[in-house]
C-alpha positions as CSV (number, residue, x, y, z in Angstrom):
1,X,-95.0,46.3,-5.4
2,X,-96.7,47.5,-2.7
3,X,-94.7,45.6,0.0
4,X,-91.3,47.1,-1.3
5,X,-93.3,50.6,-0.8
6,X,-94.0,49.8,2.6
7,X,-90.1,48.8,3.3
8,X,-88.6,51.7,1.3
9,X,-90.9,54.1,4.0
10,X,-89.3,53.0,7.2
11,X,-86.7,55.0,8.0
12,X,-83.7,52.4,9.1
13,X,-81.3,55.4,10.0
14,X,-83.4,55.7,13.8
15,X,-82.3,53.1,16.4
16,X,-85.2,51.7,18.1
17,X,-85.3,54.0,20.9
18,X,-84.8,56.7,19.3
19,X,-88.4,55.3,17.1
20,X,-89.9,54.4,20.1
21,X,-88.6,57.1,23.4
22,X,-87.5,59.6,21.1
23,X,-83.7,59.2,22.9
24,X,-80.8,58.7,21.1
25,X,-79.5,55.1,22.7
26,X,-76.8,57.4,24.7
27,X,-78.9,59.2,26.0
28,X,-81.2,55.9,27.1
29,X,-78.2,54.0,28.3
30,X,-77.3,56.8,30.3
31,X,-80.3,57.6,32.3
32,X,-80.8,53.7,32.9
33,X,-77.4,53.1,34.2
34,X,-78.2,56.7,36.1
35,X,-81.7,55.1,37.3
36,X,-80.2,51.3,38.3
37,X,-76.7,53.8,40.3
38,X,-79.8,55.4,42.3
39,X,-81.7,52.5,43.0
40,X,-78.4,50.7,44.8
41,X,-77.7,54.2,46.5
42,X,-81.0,54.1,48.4
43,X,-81.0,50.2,48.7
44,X,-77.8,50.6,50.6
45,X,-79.2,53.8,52.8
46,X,-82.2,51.5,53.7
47,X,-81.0,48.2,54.3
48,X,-77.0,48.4,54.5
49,X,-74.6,48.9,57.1
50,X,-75.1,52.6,57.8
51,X,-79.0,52.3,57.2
52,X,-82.3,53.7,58.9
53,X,-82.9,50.4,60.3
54,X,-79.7,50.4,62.4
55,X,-80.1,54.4,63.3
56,X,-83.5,53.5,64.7
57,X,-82.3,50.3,66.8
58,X,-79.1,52.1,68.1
59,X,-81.4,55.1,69.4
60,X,-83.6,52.8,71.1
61,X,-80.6,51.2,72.8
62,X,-79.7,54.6,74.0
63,X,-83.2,55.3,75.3
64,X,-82.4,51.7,77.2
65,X,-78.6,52.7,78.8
66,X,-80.1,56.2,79.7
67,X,-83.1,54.5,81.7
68,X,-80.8,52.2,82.7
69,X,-78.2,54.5,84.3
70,X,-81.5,56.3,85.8
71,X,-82.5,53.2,87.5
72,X,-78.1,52.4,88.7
73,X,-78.1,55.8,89.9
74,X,-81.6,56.1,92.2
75,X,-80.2,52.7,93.5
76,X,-76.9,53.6,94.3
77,X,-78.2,56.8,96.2
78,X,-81.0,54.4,98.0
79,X,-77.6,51.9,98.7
80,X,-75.3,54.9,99.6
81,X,-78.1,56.6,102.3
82,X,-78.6,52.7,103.7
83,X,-74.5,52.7,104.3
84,X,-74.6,56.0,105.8
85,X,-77.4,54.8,108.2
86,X,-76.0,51.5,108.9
87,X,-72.0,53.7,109.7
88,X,-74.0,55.9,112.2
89,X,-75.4,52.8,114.2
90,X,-72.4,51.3,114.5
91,X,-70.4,54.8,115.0
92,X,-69.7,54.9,118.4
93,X,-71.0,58.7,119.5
94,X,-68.4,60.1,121.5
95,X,-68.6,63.6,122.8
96,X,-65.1,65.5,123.8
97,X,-65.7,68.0,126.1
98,X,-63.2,71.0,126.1
């Protein structure tokens, strides 16, 4: 007797996250298919194609090509000025006289 009062308490009509979350299991599928959708979202942001680790390593190789066209440019002005110097030596200086 008193195990068929025990059974005839239990409510049956409640699924067992509604008895246990107090969601309907709409409701709980829906926020963990919402939860697992935002959990790819950022995987992809961190590690995928268009990710933070490939925005960080393409500025650091635009800090390298802006050092490096400092460093073509001051050598191409120290080439250009030894040109220059090297044209005037072999320039012959001629003076017209009016």
């Amino acid at each position: 007797m008193q195990n068929e009062e025990l059974y005839e308490d239990i409510d049956t009509t409640q699924s067992i996250t509604q008895r246990y979350l107090g969601l309907s299991l709409a409701k709980f599928l829906s926020l963990v298919l919402i939860v697992l959708a935002l959990g790819i979202y950022i995987g992809v942001l961190l590690y995928g194609t268009n990710s933070l680790e490939v925005l960080f390593g393409l500025e650091d190789y635009e800090n390298y090509l802006q050092s490096e066209v400092h460093r073509l440019k001051s050598e191409n002005a120290d080439l250009q000025r030894e040109y220059f110097e090297l044209k005037e030596i072999s320039a012959p200086v001629s003076t017209k006289s009016k």
